[in-house]
C-alpha positions in Angstrom: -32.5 71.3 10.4 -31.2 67.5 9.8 -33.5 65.1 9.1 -32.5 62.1 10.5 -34.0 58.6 8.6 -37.1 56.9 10.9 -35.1 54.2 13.6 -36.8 51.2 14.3 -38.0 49.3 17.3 -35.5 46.1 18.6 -38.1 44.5 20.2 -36.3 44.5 23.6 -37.9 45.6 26.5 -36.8 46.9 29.3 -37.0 44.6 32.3 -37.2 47.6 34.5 -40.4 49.7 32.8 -41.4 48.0 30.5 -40.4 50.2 27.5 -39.5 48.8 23.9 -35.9 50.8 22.7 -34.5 51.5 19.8 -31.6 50.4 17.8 -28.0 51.4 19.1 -29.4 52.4 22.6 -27.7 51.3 25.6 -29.8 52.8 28.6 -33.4 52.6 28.8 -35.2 56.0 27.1 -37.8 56.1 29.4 -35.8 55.3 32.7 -32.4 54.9 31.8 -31.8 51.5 32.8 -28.5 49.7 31.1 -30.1 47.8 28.0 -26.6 45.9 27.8 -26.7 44.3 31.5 -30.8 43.3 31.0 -31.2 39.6 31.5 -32.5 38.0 28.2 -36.2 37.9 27.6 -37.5 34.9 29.3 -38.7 32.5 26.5 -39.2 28.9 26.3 -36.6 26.2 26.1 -37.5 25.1 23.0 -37.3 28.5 21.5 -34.1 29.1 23.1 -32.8 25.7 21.5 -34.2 26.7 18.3 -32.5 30.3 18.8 -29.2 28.7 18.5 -27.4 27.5 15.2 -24.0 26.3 13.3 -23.0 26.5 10.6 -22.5 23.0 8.4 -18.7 22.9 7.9 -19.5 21.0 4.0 -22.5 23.1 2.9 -22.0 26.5 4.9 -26.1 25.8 5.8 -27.4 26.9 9.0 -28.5 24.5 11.3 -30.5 24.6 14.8 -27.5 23.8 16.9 -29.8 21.0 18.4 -29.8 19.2 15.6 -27.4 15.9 15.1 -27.2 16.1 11.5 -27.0 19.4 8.9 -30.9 19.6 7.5 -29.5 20.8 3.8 -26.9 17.9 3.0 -27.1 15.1 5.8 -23.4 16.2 7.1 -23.4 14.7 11.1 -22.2 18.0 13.4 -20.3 16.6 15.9 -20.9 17.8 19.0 -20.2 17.5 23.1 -22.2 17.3 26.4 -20.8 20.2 28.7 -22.4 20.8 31.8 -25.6 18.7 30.4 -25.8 21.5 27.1 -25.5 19.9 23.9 -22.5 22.2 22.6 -21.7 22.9 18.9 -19.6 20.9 17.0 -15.4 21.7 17.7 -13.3 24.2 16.3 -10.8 21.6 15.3 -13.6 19.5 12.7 -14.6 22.8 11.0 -10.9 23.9 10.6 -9.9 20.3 9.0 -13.4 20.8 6.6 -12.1 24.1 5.2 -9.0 22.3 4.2 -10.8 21.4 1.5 -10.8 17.3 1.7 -13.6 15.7 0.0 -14.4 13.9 2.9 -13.9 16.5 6.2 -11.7 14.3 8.1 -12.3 13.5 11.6 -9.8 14.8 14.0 -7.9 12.6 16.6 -10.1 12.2 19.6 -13.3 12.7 17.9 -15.6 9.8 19.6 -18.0 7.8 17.1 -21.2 6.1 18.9 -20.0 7.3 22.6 -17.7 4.8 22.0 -14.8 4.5 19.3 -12.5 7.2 19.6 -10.7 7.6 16.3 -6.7 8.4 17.4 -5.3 7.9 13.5 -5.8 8.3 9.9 -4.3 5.5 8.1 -6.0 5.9 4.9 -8.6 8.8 2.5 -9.7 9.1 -0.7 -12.9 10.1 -2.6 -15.3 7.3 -1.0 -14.2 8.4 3.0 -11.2 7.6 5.1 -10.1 4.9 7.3 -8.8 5.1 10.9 -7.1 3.5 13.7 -9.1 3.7 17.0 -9.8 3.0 20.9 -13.1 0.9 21.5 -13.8 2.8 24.8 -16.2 -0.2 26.3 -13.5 -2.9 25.6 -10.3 -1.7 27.6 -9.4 0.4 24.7 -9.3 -2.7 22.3 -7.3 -1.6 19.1 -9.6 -1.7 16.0 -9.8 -0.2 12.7 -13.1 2.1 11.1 -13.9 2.5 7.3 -15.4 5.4 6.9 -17.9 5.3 3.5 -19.3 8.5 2.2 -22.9 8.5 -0.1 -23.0 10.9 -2.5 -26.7 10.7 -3.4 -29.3 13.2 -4.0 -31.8 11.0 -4.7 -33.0 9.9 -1.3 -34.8 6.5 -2.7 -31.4 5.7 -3.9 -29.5 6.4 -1.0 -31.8 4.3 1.3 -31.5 1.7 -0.8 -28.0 2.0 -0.7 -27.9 2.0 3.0 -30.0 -1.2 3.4 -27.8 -3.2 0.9 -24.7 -2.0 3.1 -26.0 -2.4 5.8 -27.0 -6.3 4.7 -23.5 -6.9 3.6 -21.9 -5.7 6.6 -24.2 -8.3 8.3 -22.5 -11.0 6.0 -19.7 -10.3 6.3 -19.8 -10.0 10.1 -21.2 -13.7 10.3 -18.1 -14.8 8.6 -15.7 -16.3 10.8 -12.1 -17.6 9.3 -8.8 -17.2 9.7 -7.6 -14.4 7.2 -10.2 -12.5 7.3 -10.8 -9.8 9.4 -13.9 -9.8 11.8 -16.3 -7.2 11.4 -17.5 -6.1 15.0 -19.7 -3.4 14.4 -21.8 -1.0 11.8 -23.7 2.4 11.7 -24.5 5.5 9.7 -24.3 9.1 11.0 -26.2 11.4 8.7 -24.7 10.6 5.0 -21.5 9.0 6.5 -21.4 4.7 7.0 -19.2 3.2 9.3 -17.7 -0.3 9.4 -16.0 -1.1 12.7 -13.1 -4.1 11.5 -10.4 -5.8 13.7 -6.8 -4.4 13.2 -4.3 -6.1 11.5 -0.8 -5.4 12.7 0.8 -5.3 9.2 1.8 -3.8 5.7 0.2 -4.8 2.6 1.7 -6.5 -0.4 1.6 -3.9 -2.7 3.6 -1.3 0.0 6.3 -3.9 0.7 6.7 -4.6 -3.0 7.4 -1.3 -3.7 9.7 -1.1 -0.7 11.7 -3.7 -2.0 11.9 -2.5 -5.2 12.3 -5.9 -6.9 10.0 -8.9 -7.1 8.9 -11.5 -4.5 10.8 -14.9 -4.2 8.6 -17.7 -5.9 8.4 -19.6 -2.2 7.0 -16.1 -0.7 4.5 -15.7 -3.6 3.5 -19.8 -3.3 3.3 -19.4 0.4 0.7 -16.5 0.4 -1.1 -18.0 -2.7 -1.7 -21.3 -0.3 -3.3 -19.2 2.5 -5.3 -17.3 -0.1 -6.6 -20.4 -2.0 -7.9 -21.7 1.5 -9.5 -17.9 2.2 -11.2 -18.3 -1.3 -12.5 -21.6 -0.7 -14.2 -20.3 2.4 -16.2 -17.7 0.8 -16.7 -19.7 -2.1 -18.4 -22.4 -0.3 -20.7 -19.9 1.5 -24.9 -20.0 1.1 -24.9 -18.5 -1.4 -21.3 -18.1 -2.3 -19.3 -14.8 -1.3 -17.6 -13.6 -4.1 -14.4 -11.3 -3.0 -13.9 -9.6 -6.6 -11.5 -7.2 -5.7 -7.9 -9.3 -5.4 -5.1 -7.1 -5.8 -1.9 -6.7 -3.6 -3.1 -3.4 -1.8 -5.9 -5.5 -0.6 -4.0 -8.4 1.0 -2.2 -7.7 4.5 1.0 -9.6 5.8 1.8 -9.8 9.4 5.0 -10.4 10.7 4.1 -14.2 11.5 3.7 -14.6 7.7 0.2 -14.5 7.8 -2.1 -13.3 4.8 -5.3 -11.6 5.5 -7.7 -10.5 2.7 -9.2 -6.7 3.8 -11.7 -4.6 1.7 -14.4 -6.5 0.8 -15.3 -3.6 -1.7 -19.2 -2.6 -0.5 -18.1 0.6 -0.8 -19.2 0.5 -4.1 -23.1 1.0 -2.9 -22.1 4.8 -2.3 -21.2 5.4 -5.7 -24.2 6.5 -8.0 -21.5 7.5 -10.8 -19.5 4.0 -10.7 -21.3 1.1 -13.0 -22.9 -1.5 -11.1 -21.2 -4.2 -13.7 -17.8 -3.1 -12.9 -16.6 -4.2 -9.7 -12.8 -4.2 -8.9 -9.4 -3.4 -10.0 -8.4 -2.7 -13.9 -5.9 -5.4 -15.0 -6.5 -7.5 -11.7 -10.2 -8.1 -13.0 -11.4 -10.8 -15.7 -12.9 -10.2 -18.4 -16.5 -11.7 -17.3 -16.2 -9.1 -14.3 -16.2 -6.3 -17.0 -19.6 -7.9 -18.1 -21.2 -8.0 -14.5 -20.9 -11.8 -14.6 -19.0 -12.8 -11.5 -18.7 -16.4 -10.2 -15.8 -18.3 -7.9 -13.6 -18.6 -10.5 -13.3 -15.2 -11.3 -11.5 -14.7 -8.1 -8.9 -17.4 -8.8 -7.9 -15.1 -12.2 -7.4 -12.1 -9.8 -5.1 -14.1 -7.5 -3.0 -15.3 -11.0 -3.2 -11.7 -11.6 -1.7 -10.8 -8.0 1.1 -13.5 -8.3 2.0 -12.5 -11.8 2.7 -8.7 -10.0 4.0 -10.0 -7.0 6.5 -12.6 -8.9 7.5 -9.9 -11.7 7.0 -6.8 -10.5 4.9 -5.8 -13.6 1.5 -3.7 -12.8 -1.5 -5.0 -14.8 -2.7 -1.6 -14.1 -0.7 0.1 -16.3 -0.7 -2.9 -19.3 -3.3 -3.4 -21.8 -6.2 -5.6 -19.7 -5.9 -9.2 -20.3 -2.3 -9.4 -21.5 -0.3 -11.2 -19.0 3.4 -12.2 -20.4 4.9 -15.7 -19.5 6.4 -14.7 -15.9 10.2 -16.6 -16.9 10.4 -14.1 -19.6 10.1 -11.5 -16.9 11.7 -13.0 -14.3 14.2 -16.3 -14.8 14.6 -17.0 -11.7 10.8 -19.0 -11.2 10.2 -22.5 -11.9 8.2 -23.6 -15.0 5.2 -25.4 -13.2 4.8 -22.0 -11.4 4.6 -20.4 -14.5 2.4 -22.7 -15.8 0.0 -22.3 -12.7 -0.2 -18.8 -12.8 -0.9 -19.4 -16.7 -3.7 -21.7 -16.0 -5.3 -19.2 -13.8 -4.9 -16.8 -15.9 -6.9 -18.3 -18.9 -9.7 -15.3 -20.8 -12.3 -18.7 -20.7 -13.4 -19.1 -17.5 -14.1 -22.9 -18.3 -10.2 -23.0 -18.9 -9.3 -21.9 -15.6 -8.8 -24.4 -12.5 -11.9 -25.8 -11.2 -12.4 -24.1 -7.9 -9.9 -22.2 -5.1 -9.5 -25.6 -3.9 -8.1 -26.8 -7.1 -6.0 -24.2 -7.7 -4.3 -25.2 -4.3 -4.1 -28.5 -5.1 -2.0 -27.1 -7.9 0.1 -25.2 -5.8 0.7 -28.2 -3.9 2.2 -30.0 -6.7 4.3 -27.3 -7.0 5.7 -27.2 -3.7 5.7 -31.2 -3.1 9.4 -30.8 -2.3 9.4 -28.4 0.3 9.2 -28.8 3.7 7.5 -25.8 4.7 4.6 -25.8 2.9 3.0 -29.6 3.7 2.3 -32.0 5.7 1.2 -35.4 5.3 -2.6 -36.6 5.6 -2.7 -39.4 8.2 -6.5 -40.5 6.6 -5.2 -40.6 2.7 -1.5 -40.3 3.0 -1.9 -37.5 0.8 0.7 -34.1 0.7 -1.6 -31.6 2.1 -0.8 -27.5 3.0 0.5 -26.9 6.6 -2.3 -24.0 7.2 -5.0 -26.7 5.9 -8.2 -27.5 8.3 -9.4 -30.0 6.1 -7.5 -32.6 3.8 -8.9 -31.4 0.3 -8.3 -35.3 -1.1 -10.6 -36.8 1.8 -11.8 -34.0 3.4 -11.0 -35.3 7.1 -10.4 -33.3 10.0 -6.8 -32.3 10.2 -5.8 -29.3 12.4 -5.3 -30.6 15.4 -2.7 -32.7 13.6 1.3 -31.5 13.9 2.9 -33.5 11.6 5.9 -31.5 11.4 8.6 -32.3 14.2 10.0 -35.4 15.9 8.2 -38.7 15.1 9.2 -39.5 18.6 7.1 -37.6 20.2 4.8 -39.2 22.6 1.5 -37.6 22.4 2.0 -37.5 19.1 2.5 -41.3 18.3 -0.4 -42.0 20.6 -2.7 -39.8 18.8 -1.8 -41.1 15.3 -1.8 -44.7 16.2 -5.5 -43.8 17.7 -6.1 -42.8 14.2 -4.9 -45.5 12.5 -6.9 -48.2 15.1 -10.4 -46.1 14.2 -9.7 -46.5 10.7 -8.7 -50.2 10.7 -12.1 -51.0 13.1 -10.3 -51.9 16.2 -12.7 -51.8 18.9 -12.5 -49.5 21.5 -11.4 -51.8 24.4 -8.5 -52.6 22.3 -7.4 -48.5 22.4 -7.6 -48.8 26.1 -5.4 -51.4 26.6 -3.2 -50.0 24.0 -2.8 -46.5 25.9 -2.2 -48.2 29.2 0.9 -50.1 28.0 2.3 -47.1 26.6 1.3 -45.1 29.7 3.2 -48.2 31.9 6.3 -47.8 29.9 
């Protein structure tokens, strides 16, 4: 005689009599009803919710499958609406997770906020990723989403972290300038922070130098440095100042216009709880004070001597000793000496020794450039050389935008509006200016 080991009850019932089976039967023992064709047990909706899970594609954790975010490590599980169930998340996110990126990249299609559907990776590392995407509500507007990861286990830490990202992105979202990017949007998803940036249809500086494979031509280099100086000055003059701290060629984009844009303003860093809180930005592009925690406007304007000494020689501070910055002729012959000497002066370890203000430093680069067309125009207040990209004359700081001094001085609307000018300034009244246009109207 065999004695077979006690089975135990399933717990389901037959819907026919009423009678609880055992395990591995598939017909009713008491009326032989098919076990595998019984409709399930009629339970509540929230119990059927909860009866569903997934598993987190980062921490392997099993989650109710109504849940937005994993409950063990804050990982979002993305998910879709079908036929008004909530769905787990797709096939094609877990499969890019057991890749084994730090970061579980989000596949093409994957739709953020019901409303920015990613269609490009352009960018990953340790901190998140950064994609191209459709903005869905806005004709498919083009824009650009950094993705930022937190890495926190302390969760007073991590909300503090959130709120100081979340007030920087509000910063820098209120600033409005050409050559810098506008911010449009920002949001978190579980452990994950998005900033939602306008694209920029370029390369940047430090890609194209290493395309080229040799350095930058001084009137490049001088050009850029102009539009960056003005840039600087902006933030710089901010309540309370913005302070960019991270200049370095990777960070500055160049369209095809010839336009400079400064991109990654670096709050990144607030998702970090390994990285020191004094040291923010780039090894050999940083100042010395930086490396101390004490950062003020003028630290940016070494970082920009540190880009144009790379751009004009080819030579990465990164891999030199920090701080040592040869004379740029003795790498490269072929710039002038008062560019040398203003990438020198911006250069200088004492901060007192360095130019005043961004302002300053493009006065310098001014100086510099006096001779070529390109880069100035003349103020009509002060009759001061002033850069073509200038809103505001730095001698006399008038309004000067509107003005095209470039071009024919025969031009009509031209000499209309600068005589204007010069009658305002000289107290003409303002009877006198309407006489004056209607006799060059009559010619």
């Amino acid at each position: 005689m065999i004695n077979y080991p006690p089975m135990k009850v399933t717990g389901l019932i037959c819907s026919k009599c009423g009678f609880k089976n055992l395990i591995g039967e598939k017909y009713c023992s008491e009326c032989g009803a098919s076990l595998t064709e019984q409709p399930p047990k009629s339970i509540s909706q929230e119990e059927e919710t909860k009866k569903d899970t997934v598993t987190c594609p980062r921490c392997n954790y099993s989650t109710d499958a109504h849940k937005k975010y994993c409950g063990q490590c804050g990982y979002p599980l993305k998910s879709v609406v079908k036929d008004g169930q909530r769905m787990p998340q797709t096939s094609d996110l877990i499969e890019t997770a057991k890749k084994g990126y730090p970061s579980s990249i989000l596949p093409a299609g994957t739709t953020l906020q019901d409303r920015y559907k990613i269609t490009k990776l352009i960018g990953q590392g340790g901190m998140g990723a950064i994609y191209i995407a459709d903005d869905t509500r806005f004709s498919n507007r083009v824009c650009v989403i950094k993705e930022m990861l937190d890495n926190f286990t302390d969760f007073e830490q991590r909300d503090l972290a959130v709120k100081n990202f979340l007030r920087e992105a509000d910063v820098l979202a209120s600033l409005h300038y050409h050559g810098i990017p506008e911010v449009y949007d920002r949001f978190s998803e579980g452990n994950r922070h998005y900033l939602v940036m306008e694209y920029i249809n370029g390369g940047d500086l430090e890609q194209k130098l290493e395309q080229r494979e040799e350095p930058f031509n001084e009137k490049n280099v001088l050009n850029w440095a102009s539009q960056i100086c003005e840039i600087l000055n902006y933030l710089h003059s901010q309540e309370p100042p913005v302070i960019y701290r991270d200049m370095k060629p990777a960070n500055l984009m160049l369209t095809k216009e010839g336009k400079i844009y400064i991109v990654d303003f670096g709050i990144a860093r607030f998702f970090n709880p390994t990285k020191k809180g004094t040291m923010i930005g780039t090894q050999g592009y940083a100042p010395p004070e930086q490396y101390r925690g004490l950062i003020e406007p003028r630290s940016d304007i070494y970082a920009l001597g540190a880009t144009m000494h790379h751009l004009l020689t080819g030579r990465d501070p990164q891999d030199e000793a920090p701080f040592s910055f040869p004379p740029v002729r003795k790498l490269n012959p072929n710039i002038s000496v008062p560019a040398e000497r203003l990438i020198a002066k911006s250069l200088e370890k004492d901060v007192s020794d360095r130019y005043e203000s961004a302002n300053d430093m493009l006065k310098g680069i001014l100086k510099v450039t006096s001779n070529n067309p390109d880069f100035v125009k003349i103020c009509p207040h002060c009759n001061n050389k002033v850069s073509m990209t200038k809103q505001f004359c730095p001698y006399c700081n008038e309004y000067i935008a509107s003005l095209n001094i470039k071009g024919s001085k025969n031009n009509f609307f031209e000499g209309i509006f600068t005589t204007q000018v010069l009658l305002v300034i000289s107290g003409v009244s303002v009877l006198l200016n309407v006489i004056l246009i209607f006799l060059l109207l009559s010619k």
